[in-house]
C-alpha positions in Angstrom: 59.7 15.0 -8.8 57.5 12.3 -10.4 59.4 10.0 -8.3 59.5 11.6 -5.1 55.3 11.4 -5.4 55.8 7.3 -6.3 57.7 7.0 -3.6 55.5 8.7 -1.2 52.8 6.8 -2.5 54.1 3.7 -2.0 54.7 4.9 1.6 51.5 5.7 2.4 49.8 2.7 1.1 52.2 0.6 3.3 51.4 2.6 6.4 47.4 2.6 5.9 48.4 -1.6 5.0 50.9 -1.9 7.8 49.1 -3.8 10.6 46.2 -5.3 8.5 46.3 -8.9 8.4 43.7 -11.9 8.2 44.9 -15.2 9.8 42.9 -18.3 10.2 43.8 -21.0 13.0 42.5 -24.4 11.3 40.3 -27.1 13.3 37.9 -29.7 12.6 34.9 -29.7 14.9 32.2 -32.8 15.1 29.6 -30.1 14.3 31.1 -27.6 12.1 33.7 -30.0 10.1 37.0 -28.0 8.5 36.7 -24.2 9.9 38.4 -21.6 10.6 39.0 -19.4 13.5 39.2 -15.7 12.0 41.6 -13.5 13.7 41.4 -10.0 11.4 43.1 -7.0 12.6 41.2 -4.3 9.4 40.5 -1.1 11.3 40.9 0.5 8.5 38.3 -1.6 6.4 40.6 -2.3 3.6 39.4 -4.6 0.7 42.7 -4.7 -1.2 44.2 -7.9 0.6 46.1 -10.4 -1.5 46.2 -13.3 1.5 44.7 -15.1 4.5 47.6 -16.2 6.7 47.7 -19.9 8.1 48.9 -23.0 7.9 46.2 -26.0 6.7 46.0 -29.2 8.5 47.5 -32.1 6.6 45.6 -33.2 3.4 43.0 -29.9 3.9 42.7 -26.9 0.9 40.8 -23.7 1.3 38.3 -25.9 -0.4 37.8 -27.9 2.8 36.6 -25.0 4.5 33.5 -25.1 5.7 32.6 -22.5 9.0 34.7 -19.9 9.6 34.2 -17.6 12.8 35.6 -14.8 14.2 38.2 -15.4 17.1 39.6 -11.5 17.6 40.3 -8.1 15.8 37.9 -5.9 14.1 37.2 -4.5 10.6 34.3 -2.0 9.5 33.7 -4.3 6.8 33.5 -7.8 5.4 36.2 -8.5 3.1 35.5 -9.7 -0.1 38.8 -12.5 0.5 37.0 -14.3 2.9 34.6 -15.6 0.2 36.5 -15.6 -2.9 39.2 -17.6 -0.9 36.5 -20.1 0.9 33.8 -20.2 -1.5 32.2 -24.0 -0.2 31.7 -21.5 3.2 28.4 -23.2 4.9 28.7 -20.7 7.9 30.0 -17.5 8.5 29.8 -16.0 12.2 31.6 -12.2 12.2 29.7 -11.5 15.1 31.0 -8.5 17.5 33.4 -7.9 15.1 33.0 -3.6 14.7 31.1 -4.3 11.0 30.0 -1.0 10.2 28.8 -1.7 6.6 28.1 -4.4 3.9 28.6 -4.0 0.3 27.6 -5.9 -2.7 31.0 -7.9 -2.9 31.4 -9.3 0.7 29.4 -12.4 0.7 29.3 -12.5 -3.3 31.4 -16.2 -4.1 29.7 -17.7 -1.1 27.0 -19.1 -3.1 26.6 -22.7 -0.4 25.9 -20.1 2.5 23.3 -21.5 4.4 23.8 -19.5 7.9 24.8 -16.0 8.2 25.6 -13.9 11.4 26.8 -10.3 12.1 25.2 -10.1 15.0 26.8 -7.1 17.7 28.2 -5.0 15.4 27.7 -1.8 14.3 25.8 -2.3 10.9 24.3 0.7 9.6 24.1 0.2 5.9 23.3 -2.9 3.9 24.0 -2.7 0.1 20.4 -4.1 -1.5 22.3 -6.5 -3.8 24.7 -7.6 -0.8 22.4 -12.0 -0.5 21.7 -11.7 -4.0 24.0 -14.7 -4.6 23.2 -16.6 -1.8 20.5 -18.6 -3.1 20.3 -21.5 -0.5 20.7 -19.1 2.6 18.5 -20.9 5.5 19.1 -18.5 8.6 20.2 -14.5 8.5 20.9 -12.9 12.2 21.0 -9.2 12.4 20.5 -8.2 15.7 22.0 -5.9 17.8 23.1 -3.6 15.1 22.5 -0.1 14.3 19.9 0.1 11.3 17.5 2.6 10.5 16.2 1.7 7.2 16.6 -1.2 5.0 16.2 -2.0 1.3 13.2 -3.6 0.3 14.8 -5.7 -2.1 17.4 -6.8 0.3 16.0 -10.5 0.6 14.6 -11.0 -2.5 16.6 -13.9 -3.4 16.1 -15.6 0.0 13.4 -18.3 -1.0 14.6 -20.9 1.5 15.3 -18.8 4.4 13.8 -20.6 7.6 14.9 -17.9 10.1 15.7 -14.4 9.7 16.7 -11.9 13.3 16.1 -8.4 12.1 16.1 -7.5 15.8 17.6 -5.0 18.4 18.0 -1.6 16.0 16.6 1.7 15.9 14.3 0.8 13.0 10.9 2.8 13.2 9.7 1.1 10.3 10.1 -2.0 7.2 9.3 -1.3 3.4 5.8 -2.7 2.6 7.3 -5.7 0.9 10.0 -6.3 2.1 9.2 -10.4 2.9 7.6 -10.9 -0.4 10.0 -13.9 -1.1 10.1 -15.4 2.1 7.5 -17.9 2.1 9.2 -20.4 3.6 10.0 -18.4 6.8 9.2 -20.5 9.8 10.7 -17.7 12.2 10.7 -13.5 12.7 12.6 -12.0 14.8 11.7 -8.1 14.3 11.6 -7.6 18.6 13.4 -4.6 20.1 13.2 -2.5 17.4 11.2 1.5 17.6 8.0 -0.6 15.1 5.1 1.9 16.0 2.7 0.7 13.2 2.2 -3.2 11.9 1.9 -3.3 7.7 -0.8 -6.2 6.8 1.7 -6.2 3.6 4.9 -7.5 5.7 2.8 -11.0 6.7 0.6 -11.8 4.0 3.8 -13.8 1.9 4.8 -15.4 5.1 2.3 -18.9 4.9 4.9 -20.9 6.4 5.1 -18.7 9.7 5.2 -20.1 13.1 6.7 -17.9 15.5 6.7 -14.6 15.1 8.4 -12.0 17.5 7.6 -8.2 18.2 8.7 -7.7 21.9 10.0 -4.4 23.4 8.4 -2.1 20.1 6.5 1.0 20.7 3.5 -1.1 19.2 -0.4 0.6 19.7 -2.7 -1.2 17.6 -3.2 -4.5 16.2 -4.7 -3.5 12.5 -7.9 -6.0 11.6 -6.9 -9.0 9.7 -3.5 -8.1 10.3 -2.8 -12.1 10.3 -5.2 -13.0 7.7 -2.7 -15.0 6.3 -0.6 -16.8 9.0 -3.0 -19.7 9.0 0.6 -21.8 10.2 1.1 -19.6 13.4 1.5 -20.8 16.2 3.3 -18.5 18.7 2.7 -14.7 18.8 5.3 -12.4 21.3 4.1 -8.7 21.8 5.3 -8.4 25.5 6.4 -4.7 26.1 4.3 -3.0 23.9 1.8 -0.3 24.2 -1.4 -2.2 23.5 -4.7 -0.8 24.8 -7.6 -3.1 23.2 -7.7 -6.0 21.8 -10.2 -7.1 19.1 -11.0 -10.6 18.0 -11.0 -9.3 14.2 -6.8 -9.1 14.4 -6.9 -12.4 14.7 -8.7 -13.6 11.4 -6.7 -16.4 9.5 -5.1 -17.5 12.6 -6.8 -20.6 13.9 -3.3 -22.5 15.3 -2.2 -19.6 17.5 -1.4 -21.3 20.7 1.2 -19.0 23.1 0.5 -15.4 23.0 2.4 -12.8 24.8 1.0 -9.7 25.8 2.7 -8.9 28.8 3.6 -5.5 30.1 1.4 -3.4 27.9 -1.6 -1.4 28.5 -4.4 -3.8 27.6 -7.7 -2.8 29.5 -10.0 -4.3 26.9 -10.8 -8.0 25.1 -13.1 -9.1 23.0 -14.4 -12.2 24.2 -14.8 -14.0 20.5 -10.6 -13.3 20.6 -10.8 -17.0 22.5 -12.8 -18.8 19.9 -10.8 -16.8 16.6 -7.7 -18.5 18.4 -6.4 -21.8 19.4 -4.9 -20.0 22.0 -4.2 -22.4 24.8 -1.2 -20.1 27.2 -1.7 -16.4 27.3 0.2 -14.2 29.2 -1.3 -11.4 30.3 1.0 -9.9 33.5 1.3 -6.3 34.2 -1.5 -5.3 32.2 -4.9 -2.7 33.2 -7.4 -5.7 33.5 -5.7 -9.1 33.9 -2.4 -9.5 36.5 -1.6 -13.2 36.3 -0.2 -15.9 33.7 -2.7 -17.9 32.1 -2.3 -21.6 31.4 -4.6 -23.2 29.5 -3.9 -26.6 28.6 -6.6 -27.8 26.1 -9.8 -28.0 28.6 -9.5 -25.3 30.9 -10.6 -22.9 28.4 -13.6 -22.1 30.9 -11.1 -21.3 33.3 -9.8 -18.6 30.8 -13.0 -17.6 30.3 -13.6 -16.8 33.7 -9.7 -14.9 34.5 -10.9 -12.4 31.6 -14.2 -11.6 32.8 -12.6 -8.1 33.8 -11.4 -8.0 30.6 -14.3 -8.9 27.9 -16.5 -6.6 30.3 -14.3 -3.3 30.0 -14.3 -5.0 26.4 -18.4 -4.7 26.4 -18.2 -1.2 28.3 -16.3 0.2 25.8 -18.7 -1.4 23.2 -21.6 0.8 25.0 -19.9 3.5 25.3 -18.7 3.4 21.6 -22.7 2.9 20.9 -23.5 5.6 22.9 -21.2 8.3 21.7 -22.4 7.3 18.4 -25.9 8.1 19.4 -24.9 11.0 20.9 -23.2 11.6 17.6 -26.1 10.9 15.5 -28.4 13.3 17.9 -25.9 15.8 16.9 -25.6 14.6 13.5 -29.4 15.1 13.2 -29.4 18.3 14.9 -26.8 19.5 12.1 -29.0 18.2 9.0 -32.1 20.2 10.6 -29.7 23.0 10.8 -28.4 22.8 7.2 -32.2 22.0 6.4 -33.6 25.3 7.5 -30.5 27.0 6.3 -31.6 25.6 2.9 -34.8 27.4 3.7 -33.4 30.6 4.1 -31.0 29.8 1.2 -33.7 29.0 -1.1 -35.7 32.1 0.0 -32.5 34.3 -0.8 -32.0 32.6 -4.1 -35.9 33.3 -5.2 -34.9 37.0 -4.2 -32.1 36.4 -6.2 -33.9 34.9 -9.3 -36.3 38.1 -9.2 -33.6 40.4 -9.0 -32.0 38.8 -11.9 -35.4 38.9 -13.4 -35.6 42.4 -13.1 -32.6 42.9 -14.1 -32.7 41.3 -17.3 -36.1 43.3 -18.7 -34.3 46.6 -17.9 -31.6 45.1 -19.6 -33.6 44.0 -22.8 -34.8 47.5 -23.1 -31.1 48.7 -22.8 -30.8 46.7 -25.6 -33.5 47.9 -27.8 -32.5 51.5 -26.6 -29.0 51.0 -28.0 -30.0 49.2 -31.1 -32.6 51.9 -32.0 -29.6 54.2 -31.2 -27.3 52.3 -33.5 -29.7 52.7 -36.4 -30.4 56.0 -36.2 -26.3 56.3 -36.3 -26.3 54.0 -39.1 -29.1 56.8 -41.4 -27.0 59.4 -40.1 -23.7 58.1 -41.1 -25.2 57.1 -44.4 -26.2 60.8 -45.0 -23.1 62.3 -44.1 -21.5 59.7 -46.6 -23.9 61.3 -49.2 -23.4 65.0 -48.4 -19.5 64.3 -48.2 -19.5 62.5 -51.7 -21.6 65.7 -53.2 -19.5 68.1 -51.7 -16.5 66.8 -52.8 -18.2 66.1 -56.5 -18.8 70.0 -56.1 -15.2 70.8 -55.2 -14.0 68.8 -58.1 -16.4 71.1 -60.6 -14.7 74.0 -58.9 -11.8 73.0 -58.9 -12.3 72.4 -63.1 -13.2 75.5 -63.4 -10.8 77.5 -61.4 -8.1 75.7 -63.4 -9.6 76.7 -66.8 -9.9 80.6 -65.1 -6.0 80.2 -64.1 -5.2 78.9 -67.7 -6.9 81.7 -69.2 -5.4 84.4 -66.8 -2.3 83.2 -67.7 -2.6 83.2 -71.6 -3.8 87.0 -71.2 -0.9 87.9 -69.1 1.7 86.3 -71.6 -0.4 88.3 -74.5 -0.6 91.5 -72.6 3.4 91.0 -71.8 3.9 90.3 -75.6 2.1 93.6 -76.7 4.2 95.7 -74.0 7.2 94.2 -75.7 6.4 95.4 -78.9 5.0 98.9 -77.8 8.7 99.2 -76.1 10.2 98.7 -79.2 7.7 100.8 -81.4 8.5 103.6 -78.5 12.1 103.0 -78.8 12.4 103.1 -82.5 10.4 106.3 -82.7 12.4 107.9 -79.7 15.7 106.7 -82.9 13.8 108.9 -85.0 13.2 111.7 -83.2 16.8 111.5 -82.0 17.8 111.8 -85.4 15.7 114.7 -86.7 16.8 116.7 -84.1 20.1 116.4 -84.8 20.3 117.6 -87.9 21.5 120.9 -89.3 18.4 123.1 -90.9 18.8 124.5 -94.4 18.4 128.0 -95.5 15.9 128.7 -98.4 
C-alpha cells in the first residue's frame, strides 16, 4: 500500500513538473553585455526547479550574466533560480510575462540589481521584504499591473533609487510613508491609478524630486503646502483630473516648477500669486472651465500669461467675494445666534433664580423636618430608656416570684412526702389491729 501512494506521488509531481522548463538563449549586446533571453513555460508557478537550460557562449559562466529578459512563456511568479543562478544580474525585464505575485525569495541573490521591470503583468501582491536585498536598485517599473494596496515598507531599502513607475493599477490610495527612504528619487510615476486624495507625507522625503507624474487619477484638491518640500521640482503632470480651484498656497516650497499640466480637469478658478509662487514658464491649461488654449511661456512673456488667465484669477477673485460674503452672511447669522443664546440665557437665568428659591424653600421646610424628626428621635430615645427600666424591674420582680414559688413548691412537696409517710404507718397500725381482732375472734370461749 505504502508503495502504491509513493508511486502515485511521484506521478503526480512529474505531471504538475511535466512541461515546466526555463531556457535561456545567450547573446552579447553593445548595451546590455552577456544576457539572456528568457523563454519560461511555469504556468503552474512552480519554485522547485533544479536547472536553466542553455548552452553558454564560448569562454561565458552564469557569472557573465548580466540582463536577462523575457523572450516567451509565462509563470505566475518569479522564480527564485533566476537569481540564485545569475546573481551579478544588473537587469531583469519579466515584463508581460502573467506574474501574478512576488515573494520574499524571487529577487533575493540579486544583490547588483540596478533596474527592475514587471511591467504588464498581473501583479496583485508584493511580499514587503521582496527589494530588501537589493540595495543599489536605481529604477523599479510597476505599471500596468493589478495592485490595490501596497506595503509601506516595501521600498525601505531603496536609498538610491532614481526612478520608480507605480502607475496604471487600481490603487485608491499609498501608506503615509511609504517614500520615506527615497530621497534620492528624481522621478514618480504614480499616473493612472484611482489616487482621490494627495498625502503631504508621501513628498516631504522626496528633496531630490524633479518630475513628478499624477495624470488620469480621480484627483480634487491640491492640499496647501502639499509641495512644501520639492524645492528640486521642476515638472508637475495632473492632466485628467478633477481639479476645480487652484490656490497659490499648494505651491509653497516649489520655486523651480517650470511645465505644469493641468489639462482636462475642471479648473474654473486661479489665484493670481500661483504665477509668482512658481517658476512656471509652460502651462497647459486645455479643456478646462476658464482657460481653452496651451500656454507657452518662455522666460519673458509672463505678461502674456498674465493676460490668457485674466478669466481665471477673476473667477479666482469672484469666488474670493463670494467666500467673504457668505462669511458675512455667516457672521450675521452667527450674531443673530449669540443674541439668541443671549436672551435664552435671560430666560435661563430667570428659571434658575426660580430654581434657587424653590430650592430655598425647600431646604427651610426641610431643616424643620429635620428638627421634627430629631425631637422625635429623642423622645423615642426617653421612651426606650423607660421601657428598658420597667422591663429590668419587672423581670427583677419575676425572679423574686419565681424564689418564692420554688421555696412554696419545696415545701408542698416535703408535706406531701410526710403526709404519705404517716398514711403508711396508719395502714400498718390499721392492719395489725385488724391481726388482732382477727385473732380474738377466732377463739373458742371458756366456760366458768
Amino acid at each position: 500500500m505504502r508503495v502504491k501512494l509513493l508511486i502515485l506521488i511521484v506521478l503526480v509531481n512529474y505531471r504538475s513538473s511535466f512541461g515546466q522548463t526555463l531556457s535561456c538563449n545567450y547573446t552579447i549586446s553593445a548595451t546590455n553585455g552577456y544576457q539572456c533571453s528568457l523563454t519560461i513555460q511555469n504556468p503552474n508557478g512552480l519554485n522547485n526547479f533544479t536547472s536553466i537550460n542553455g548552452t553558454h557562449l564560448a569562454g561565458k559562466t552564469d557569472s557573465d550574466v548580466l540582463y536577462i529578459t523575457r523572450s516567451s512563456g509565462s509563470t505566475t511568479n518569479v522564480p527564485s533560480i533566476i537569481c540564485d543562478r545569475f546573481q551579478n544580474l544588473t537587469t531583469i525585464k519579466l515584463g508581460s510575462s502573467n506574474i501574478q505575485n512576488i515573494d520574499e525569495k524571487a529577487f533575493k541573490n540579486c544583490k547588483n540589481l540596478k533596474s527592475l521591470t514587471l511591467s504588464g503583468n498581473k501583479i496583485s501582491k508584493i511580499d514587503e521584504n521582496a527589494f530588501v536585498e537589493n540595495l543599489e536598485l536605481l529604477y523599479i517599473t510597476l505599471n500596468v499591473n493589478q495592485l490595490t494596496q501596497v506595503s509601506e515598507n516595501l521600498f525601505r531599502n531603496q536609498h538610491n533609487l532614481n526612478e520608480l513607475r507605480l502607475c496604471s493599477s487600481p490603487l485608491p490610495d499609498l501608506p503615509k510613508n511609504i517614500f520615506n527612504s527615497l530621497q534620492m528619487l528624481n522621478i514618480l510615476h504614480l499616473e493612472s491609478n484611482k489616487l482621490k486624495d494627495l498625502r503631504a507625507e508621501w513628498f516631504l522625503p522626496l528633496i531630490n524630486l524633479k518630475t513628478l507624474l499624477l495624470q488620469n487619477n480621480v484627483i480634487e484638491e491640491l492640499p496647501r503646502n502639499i509641495f512644501i518640500s520639492l524645492k528640486n521640482l521642476t515638472s508637475l503632470t495632473m492632466n485628467s483630473n478633477k481639479l476645480k480651484v487652484i490656490h497659490s498656497d499648494s505651491f509653497r516650497g516649489a520655486p523651480n516648477l517650470k511645465t505644469i499640466g493641468f489639462q482636462s480637469n475642471q479648473i474654473s478658478a486661479i489665484d493670481e500669486k500661483f504665477i509668482d509662487a512658481t517658476g512656471v514658464q509652460i502651462l497647459d491649461m486645455q479643456g478646462n472651465t476658464c482657460a481653452n488654449q496651451l500656454i507657452n511661456d518662455n522666460s519673458t512673456t509672463r505678461v502674456t500669461m498674465r493676460t490668457e488667465l485674466q478669466n481665471c484669477f477673476k473667477n479666482f477673485d469672484d469666488l474670493l467675494l463670494e467666500r467673504v460674503r457668505r462669511l458675512e452672511e455667516a457672521e450675521i447669522s452667527f450674531n443673530d445666534i449669540i443674541q439668541g443664546v443671549r436672551e435664552q440665557n435671560q430666560q435661563l437665568t430667570l428659571t434658575v433664580d426660580e430654581l434657587n428659591n424653590k430650592v430655598t424653600n425647600m431646604t427651610s421646610e426641610n431643616d424643620k423636618i429635620r428638627s421634627e424628626m430629631q425631637n422625635i428621635t429623642k423622645d423615642n430615645q426617653e421612651m426606650r430608656e423607660n421601657l428598658e427600666t420597667k422591663i429590668e424591674d419587672l423581670t427583677k420582680e419575676n425572679a423574686d416570684q419565681n424564689a418564692i414559688i420554688k421555696d412554696q413548691v419545696k415545701q408542698f412537696e416535703q408535706f406531701r412526702n410526710a403526709t404519705e409517710e404517716a398514711f403508711k404507718r396508719q395502714e400498718e397500725a390499721l392492719k395489725n389491729l385488724e391481726n388482732e381482732l382477727l385473732i380474738w375472734t377466732t377463739r373458742p370461749c371458756s366456760c366458768i
